[in-house]
MIGU-288382 format. One record per residue: x, y, z of N, C-alpha, C, CB in turn. Coordinates in steps of 0.05 Angstrom, whole numbers, padded with zeros to 5 digits, always signed. Glycine has a CB too. Layout:
// residues N
XYZXYZXYZXYZ/...
END
This chain:
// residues 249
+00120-00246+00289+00108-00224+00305+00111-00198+00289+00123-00222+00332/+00090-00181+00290+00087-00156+00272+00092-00138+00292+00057-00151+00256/+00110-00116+00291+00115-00103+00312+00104-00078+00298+00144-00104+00323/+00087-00060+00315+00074-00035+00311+00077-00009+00331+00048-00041+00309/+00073+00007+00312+00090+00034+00323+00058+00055+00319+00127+00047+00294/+00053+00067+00337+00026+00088+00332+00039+00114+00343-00007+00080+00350/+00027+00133+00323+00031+00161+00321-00006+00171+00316+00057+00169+00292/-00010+00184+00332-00029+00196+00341-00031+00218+00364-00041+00178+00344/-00044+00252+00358-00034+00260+00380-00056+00262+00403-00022+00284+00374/-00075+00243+00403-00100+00237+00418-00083+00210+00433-00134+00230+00396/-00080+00218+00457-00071+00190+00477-00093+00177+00480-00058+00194+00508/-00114+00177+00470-00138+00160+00488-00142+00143+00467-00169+00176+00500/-00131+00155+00435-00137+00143+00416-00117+00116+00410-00138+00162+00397/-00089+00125+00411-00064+00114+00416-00065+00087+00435-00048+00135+00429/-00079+00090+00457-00079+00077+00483-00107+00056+00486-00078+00103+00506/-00130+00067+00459-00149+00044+00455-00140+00018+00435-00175+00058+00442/-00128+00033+00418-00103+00016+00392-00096-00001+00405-00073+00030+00379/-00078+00018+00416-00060-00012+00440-00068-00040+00460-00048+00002+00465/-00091-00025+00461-00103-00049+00477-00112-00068+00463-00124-00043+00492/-00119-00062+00444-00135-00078+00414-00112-00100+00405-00141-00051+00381/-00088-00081+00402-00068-00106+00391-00058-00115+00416-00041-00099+00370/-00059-00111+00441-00058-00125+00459-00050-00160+00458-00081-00119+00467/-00081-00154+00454-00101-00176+00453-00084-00202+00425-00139-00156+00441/-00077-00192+00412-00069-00205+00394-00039-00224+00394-00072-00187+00375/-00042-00249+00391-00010-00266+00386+00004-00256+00378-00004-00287+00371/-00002-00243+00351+00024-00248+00333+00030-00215+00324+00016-00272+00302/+00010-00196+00343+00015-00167+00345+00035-00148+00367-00010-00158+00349/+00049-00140+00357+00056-00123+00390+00070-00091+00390+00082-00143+00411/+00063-00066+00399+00071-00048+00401+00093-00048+00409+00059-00037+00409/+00112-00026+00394+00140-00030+00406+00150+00006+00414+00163-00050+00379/+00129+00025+00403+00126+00052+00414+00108+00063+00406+00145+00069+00412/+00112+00093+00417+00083+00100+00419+00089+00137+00408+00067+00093+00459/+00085+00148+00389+00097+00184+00384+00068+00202+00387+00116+00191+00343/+00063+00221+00387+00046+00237+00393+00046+00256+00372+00051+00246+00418/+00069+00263+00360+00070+00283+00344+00090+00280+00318+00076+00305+00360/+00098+00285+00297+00117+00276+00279+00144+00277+00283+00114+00288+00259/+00148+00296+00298+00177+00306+00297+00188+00275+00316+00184+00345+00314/+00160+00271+00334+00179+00246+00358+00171+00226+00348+00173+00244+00394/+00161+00218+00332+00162+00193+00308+00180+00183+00293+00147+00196+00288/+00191+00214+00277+00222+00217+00252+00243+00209+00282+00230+00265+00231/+00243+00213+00308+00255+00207+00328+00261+00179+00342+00245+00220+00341/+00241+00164+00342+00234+00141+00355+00234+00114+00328+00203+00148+00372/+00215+00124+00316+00210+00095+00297+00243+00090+00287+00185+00101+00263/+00255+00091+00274+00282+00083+00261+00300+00065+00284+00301+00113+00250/+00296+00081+00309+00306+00061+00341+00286+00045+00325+00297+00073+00383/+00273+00036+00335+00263+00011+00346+00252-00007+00321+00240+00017+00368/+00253+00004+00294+00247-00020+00278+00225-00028+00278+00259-00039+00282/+00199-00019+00267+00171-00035+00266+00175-00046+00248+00144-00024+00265/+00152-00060+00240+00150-00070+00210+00124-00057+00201+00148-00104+00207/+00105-00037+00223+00088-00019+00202+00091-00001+00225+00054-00027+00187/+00084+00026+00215+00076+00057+00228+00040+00062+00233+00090+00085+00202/+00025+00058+00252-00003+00068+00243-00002+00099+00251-00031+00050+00258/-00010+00116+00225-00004+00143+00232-00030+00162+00231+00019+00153+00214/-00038+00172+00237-00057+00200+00239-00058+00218+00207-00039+00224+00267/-00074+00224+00201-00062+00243+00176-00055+00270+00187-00084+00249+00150/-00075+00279+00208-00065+00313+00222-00048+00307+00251-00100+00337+00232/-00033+00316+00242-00014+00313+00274-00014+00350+00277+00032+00294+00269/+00000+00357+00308+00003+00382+00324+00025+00390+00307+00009+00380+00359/+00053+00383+00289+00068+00401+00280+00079+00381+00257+00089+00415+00301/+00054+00375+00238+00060+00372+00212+00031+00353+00202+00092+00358+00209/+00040+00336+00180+00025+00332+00157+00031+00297+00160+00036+00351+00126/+00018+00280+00164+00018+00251+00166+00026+00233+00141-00009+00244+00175/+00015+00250+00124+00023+00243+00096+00060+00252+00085-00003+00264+00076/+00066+00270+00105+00086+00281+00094+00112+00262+00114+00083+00317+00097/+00095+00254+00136+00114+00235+00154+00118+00206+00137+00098+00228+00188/+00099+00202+00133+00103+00177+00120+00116+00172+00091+00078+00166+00120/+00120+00194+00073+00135+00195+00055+00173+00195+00069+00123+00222+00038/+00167+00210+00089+00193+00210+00099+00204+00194+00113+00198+00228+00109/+00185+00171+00129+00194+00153+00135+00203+00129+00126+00185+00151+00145/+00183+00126+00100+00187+00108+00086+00227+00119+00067+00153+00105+00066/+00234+00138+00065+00256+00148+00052+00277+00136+00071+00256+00180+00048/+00267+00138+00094+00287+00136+00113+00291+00101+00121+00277+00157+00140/+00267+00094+00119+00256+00066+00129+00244+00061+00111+00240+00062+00153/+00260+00043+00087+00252+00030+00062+00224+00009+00068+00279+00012+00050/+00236-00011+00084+00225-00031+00090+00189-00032+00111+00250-00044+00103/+00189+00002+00121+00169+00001+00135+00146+00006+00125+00172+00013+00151/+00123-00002+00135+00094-00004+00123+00078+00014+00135+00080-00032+00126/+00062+00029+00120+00055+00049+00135+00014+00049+00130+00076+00079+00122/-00001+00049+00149-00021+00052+00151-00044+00076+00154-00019+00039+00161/-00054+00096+00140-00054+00125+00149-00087+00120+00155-00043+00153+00123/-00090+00128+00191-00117+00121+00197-00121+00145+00213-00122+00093+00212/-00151+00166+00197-00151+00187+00202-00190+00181+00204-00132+00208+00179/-00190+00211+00216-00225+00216+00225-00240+00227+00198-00231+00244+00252/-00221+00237+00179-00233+00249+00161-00232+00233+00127-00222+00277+00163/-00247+00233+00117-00251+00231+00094-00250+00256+00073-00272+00220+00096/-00220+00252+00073-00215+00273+00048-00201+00264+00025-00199+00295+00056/-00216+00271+00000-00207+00249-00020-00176+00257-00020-00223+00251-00054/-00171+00280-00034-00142+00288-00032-00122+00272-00015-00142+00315-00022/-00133+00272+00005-00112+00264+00027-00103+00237+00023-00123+00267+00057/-00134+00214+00017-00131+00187+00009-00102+00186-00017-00164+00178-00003/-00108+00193-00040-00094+00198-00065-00062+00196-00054-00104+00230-00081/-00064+00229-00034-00032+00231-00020-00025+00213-00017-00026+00242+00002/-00037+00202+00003-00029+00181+00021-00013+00152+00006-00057+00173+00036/-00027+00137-00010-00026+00131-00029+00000+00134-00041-00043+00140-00037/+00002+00154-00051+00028+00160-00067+00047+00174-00058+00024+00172-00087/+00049+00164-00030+00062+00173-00008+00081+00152+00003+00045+00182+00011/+00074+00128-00012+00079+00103-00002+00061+00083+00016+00099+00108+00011/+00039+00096+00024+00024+00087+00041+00007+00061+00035+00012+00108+00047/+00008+00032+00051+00001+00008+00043-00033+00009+00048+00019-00015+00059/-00044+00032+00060-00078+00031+00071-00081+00052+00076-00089+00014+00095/-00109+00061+00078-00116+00083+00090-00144+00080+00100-00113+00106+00073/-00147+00077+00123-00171+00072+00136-00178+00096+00158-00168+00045+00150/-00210+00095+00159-00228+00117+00184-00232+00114+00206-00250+00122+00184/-00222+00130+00230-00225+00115+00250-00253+00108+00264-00211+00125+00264/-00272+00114+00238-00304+00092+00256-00296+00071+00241-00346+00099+00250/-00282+00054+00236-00281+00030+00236-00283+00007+00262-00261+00030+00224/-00293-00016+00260-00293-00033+00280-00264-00040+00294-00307-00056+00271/-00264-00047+00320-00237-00053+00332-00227-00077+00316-00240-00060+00364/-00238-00094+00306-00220-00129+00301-00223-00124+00278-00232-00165+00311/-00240-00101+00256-00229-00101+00233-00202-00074+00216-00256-00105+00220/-00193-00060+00249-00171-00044+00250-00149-00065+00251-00172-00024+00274/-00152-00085+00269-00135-00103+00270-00123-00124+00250-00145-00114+00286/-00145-00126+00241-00140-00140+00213-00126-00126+00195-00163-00147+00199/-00128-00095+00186-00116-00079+00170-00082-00081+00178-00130-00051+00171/-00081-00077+00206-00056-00073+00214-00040-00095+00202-00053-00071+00244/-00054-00118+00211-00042-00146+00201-00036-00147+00176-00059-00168+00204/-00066-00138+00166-00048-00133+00128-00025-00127+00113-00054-00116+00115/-00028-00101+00123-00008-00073+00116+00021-00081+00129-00021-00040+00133/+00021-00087+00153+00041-00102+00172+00063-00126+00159+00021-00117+00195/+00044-00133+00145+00057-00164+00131+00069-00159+00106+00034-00188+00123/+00057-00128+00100+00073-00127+00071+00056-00119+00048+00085-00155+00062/+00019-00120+00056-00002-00131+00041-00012-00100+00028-00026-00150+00062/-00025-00089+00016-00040-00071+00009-00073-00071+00008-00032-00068-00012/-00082-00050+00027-00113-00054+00028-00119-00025+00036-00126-00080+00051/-00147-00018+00006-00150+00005+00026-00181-00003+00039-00150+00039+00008/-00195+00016+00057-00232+00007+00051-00246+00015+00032-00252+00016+00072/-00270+00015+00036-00281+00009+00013-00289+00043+00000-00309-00015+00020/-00292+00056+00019-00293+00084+00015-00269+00095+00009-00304+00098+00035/-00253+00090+00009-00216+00099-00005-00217+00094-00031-00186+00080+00007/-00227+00063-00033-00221+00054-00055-00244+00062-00076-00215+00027-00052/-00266+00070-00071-00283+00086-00088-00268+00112-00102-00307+00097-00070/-00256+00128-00079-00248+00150-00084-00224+00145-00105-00243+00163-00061/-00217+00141-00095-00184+00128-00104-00188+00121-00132-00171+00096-00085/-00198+00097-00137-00205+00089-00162-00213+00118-00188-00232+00067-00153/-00237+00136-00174-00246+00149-00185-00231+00181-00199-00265+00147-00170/-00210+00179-00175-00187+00204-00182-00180+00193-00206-00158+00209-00161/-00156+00166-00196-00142+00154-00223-00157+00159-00253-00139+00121-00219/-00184+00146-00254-00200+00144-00277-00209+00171-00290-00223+00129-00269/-00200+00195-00271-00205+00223-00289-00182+00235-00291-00225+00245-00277/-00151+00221-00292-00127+00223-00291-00130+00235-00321-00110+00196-00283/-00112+00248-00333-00100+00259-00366-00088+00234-00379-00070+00286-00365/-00093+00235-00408-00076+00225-00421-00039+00223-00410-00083+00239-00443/-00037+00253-00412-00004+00264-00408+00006+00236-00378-00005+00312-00392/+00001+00219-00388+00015+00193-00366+00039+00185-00376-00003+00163-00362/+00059+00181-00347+00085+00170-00357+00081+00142-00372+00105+00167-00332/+00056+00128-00373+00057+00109-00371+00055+00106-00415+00035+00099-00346/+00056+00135-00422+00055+00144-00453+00090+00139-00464+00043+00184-00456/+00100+00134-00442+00133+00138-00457+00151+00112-00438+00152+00182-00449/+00132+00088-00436+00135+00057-00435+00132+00044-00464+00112+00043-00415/+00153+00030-00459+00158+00006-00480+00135-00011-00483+00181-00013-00471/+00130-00032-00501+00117-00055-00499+00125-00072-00476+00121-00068-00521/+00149-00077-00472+00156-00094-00454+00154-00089-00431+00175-00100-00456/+00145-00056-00423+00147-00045-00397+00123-00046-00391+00158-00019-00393/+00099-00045-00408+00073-00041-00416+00060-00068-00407+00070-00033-00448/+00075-00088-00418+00065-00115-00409+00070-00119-00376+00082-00139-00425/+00095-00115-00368+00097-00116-00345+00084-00097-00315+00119-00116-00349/+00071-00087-00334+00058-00058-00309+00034-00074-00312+00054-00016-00319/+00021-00084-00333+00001-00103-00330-00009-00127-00320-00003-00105-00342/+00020-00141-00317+00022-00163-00303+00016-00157-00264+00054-00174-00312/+00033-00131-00260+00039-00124-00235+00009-00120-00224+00058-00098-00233/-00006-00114-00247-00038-00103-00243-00051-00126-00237-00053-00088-00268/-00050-00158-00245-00055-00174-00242-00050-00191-00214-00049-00178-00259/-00031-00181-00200-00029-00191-00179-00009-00213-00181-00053-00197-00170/+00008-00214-00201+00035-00239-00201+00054-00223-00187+00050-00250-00236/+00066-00250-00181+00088-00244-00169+00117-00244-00176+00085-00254-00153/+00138-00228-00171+00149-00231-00201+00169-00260-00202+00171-00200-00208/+00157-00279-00185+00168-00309-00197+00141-00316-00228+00163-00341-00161/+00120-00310-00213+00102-00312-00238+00103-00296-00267+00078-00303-00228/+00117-00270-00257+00111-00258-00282+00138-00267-00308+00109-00222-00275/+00162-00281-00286+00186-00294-00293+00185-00310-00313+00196-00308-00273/+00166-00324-00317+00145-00348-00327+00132-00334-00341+00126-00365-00306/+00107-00319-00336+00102-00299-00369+00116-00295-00389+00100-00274-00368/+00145-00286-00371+00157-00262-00397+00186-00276-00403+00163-00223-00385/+00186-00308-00395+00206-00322-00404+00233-00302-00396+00202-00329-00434/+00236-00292-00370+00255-00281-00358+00270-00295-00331+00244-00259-00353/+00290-00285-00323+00288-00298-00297+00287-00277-00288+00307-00317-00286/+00275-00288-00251+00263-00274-00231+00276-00252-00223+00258-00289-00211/+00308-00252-00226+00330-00234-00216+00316-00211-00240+00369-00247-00220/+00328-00216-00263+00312-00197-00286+00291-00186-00281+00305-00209-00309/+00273-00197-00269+00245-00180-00276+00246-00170-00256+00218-00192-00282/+00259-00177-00226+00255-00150-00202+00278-00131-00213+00262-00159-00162/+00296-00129-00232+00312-00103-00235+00291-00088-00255+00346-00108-00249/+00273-00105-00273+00253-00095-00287+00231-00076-00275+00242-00116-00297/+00226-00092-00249+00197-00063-00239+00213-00049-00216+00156-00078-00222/+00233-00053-00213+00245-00024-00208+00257-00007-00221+00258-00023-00192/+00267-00006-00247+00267+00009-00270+00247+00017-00282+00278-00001-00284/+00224+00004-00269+00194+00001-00290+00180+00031-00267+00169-00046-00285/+00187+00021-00236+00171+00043-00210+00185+00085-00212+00187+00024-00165/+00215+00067-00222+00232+00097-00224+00224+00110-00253+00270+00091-00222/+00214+00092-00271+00209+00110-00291+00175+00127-00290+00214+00092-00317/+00165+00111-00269+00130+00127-00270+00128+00148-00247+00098+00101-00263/+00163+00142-00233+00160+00164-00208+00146+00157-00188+00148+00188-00213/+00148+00127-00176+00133+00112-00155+00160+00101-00148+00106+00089-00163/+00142+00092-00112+00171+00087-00096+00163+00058-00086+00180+00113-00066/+00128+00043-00097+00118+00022-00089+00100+00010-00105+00110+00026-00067/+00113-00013-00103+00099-00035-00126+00064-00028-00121+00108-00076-00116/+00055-00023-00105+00032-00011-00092+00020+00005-00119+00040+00010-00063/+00030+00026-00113+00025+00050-00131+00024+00041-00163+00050+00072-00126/+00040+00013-00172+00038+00017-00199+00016-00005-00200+00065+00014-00219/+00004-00019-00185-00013-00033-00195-00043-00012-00189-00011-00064-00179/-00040-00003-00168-00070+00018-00177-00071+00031-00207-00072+00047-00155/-00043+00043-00210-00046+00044-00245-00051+00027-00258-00028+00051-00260/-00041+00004-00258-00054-00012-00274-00077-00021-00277-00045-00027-00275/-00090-00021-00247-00119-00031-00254-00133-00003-00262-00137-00048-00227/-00122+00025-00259-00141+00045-00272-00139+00041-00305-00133+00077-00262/-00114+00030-00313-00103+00029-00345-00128+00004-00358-00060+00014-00348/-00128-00019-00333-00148-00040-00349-00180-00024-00348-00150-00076-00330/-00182-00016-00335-00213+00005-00338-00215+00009-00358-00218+00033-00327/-00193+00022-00365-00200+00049-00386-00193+00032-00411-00178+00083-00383/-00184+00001-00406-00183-00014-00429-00164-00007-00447-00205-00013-00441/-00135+00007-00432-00106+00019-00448-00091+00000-00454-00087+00038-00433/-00091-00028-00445-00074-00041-00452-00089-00062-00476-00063-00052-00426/-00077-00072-00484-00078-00078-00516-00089-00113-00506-00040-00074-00539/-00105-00131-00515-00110-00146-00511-00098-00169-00511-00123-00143-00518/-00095-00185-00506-00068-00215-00498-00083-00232-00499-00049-00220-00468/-00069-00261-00510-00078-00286-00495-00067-00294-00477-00080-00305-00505/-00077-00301-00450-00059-00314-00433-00054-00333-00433-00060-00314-00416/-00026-00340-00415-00024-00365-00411-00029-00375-00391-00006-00372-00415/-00032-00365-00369-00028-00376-00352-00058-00394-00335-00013-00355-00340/-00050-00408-00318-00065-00428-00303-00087-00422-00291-00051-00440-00286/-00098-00435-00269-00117-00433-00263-00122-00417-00235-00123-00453-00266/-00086-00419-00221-00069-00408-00203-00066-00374-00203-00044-00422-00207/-00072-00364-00221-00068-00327-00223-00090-00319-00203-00075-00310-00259/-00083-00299-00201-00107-00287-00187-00102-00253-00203-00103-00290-00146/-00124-00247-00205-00120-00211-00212-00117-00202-00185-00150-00191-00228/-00116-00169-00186-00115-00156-00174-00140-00153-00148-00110-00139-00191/-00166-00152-00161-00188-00156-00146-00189-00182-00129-00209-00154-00163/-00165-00194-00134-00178-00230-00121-00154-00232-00100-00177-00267-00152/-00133-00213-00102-00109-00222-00085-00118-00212-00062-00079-00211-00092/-00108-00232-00041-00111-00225-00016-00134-00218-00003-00099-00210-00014/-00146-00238-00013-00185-00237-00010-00182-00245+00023-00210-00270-00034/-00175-00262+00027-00179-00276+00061-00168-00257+00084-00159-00309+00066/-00136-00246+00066-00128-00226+00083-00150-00200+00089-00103-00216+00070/-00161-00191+00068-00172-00161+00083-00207-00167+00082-00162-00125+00059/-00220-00194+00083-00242-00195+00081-00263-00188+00107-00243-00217+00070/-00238-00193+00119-00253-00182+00156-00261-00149+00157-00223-00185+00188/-00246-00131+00135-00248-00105+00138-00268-00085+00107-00213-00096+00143/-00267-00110+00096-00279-00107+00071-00265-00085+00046-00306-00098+00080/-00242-00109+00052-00219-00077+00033-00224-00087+00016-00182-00066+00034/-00207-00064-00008-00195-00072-00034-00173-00080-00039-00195-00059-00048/-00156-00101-00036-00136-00107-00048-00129-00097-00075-00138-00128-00047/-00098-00089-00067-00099-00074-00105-00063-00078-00104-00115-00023-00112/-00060-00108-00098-00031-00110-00110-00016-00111-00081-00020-00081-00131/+00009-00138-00090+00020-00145-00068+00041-00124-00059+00029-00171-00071/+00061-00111-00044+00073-00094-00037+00099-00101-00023+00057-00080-00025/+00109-00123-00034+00140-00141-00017+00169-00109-00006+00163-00173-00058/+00165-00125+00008+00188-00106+00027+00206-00100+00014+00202-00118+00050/+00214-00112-00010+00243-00113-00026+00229-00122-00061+00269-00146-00008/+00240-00093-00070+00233-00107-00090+00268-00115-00110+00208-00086-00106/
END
């Protein structure tokens, strides 16, 4: 059961949500905040496993809640579903910790589906985020932390871009699995990311731009890239998957 928490300061908006996951088995609201300050209040009680949050709240910044929730609440998933389309805000959001960012003209059962995503752990933005999104990264500077990585760190930010998991990438890099999760969290603290999330959108902006140096692989027939993970999960909403996002890394 995915337990969900909405912050929104429109009750009609809050209270259509609810009904939506209602409806659903394996969904269920466990509170309801109006404004940030009674969110930073309520969510930590009660433990969701995602936040769906507003980007403009009455006494603060949605983007700025969810950086702080997630500080506070490692483990929580956060979904930022707003009326506006502002690229900036997407980017924030994003690197805010945020597992999605969706509009609220979206369809009811494919809001639902996102929740489910993001809820489970998953990363998806739509398809208009991920335009944007993509297109910030790709006019990003040289001056990237990603200039003062190792080879070995270099490989592994590329793997993460691929969509392994790090039992898979264990198996790449002839490591064990314990090793390579102390690896991409030495790998997230050195690019100044707080989510495996965040370094695979770098990475797929790094394969764009064709930064990483060319390889043979090894692996099977079983990989999936980045573009292919979690196809069934967000195909109801028509996201982008861009990298798995485990509760623990």
């Amino acid at each position: 059961m995915i337990r969900v928490f909405l912050v929104d300061d429109h009750e009609i908006v809050r209270y259509g949500v609810a009904d939506l996951i209602d409806d659903e088995h394996d969904l269920v609201v466990v509170g309801q905040a109006s404004s940030a300050g009674e969110a930073m209040r309520r969510i930590p009680a009660v433990n969701p496993d995602i936040a769906v949050l507003d980007v403009r709240l009455p006494d603060g910044n949605g983007i700025e809640l969810c950086r702080d929730l997630r500080s506070r609440c490692p483990d929580l998933n956060c979904l930022m579903l707003t009326s506006f389309t502002d690229e900036q805000a997407m980017l924030d959001a994003i690197m805010a910790g945020a597992g999605g960012y969706v509009i609220k003209d979206i369809k009811g059962m494919d809001l639902v589906s996102a929740i489910r995503t993001v809820g489970s752990g998953r990363s998806l933005l739509d398809n208009r985020a991920a335009a944007v999104l993509k297109s910030r990264l790709q006019a990003a500077t040289a001056s990237s932390p990603v200039a003062a990585l190792t080879a070995q760190e270099r490989t592994l930010l590329e793997l993460i871009g691929q969509g392994l998991t790090n039992r898979q990438i264990a198996g790449e890099m002839f490591l064990s699995e314990k090793t390579v999760k102390n690896y991409v969290s030495r790998l997230l603290g050195k690019l100044g990311m707080e989510r495996r999330t965040q370094a695979a959108v770098l990475a797929t902006r790094l394969a764009d731009t064709h930064t990483y140096r060319e390889r043979p692989s090894s692996r099977g027939a079983n990989s999936q890239s980045v573009g292919q993970q979690d196809i069934s999960a967000s195909a109801k909403i028509g996201g982008w998957p861009i990298g798995r996002a485990p509760k623990s890394r």
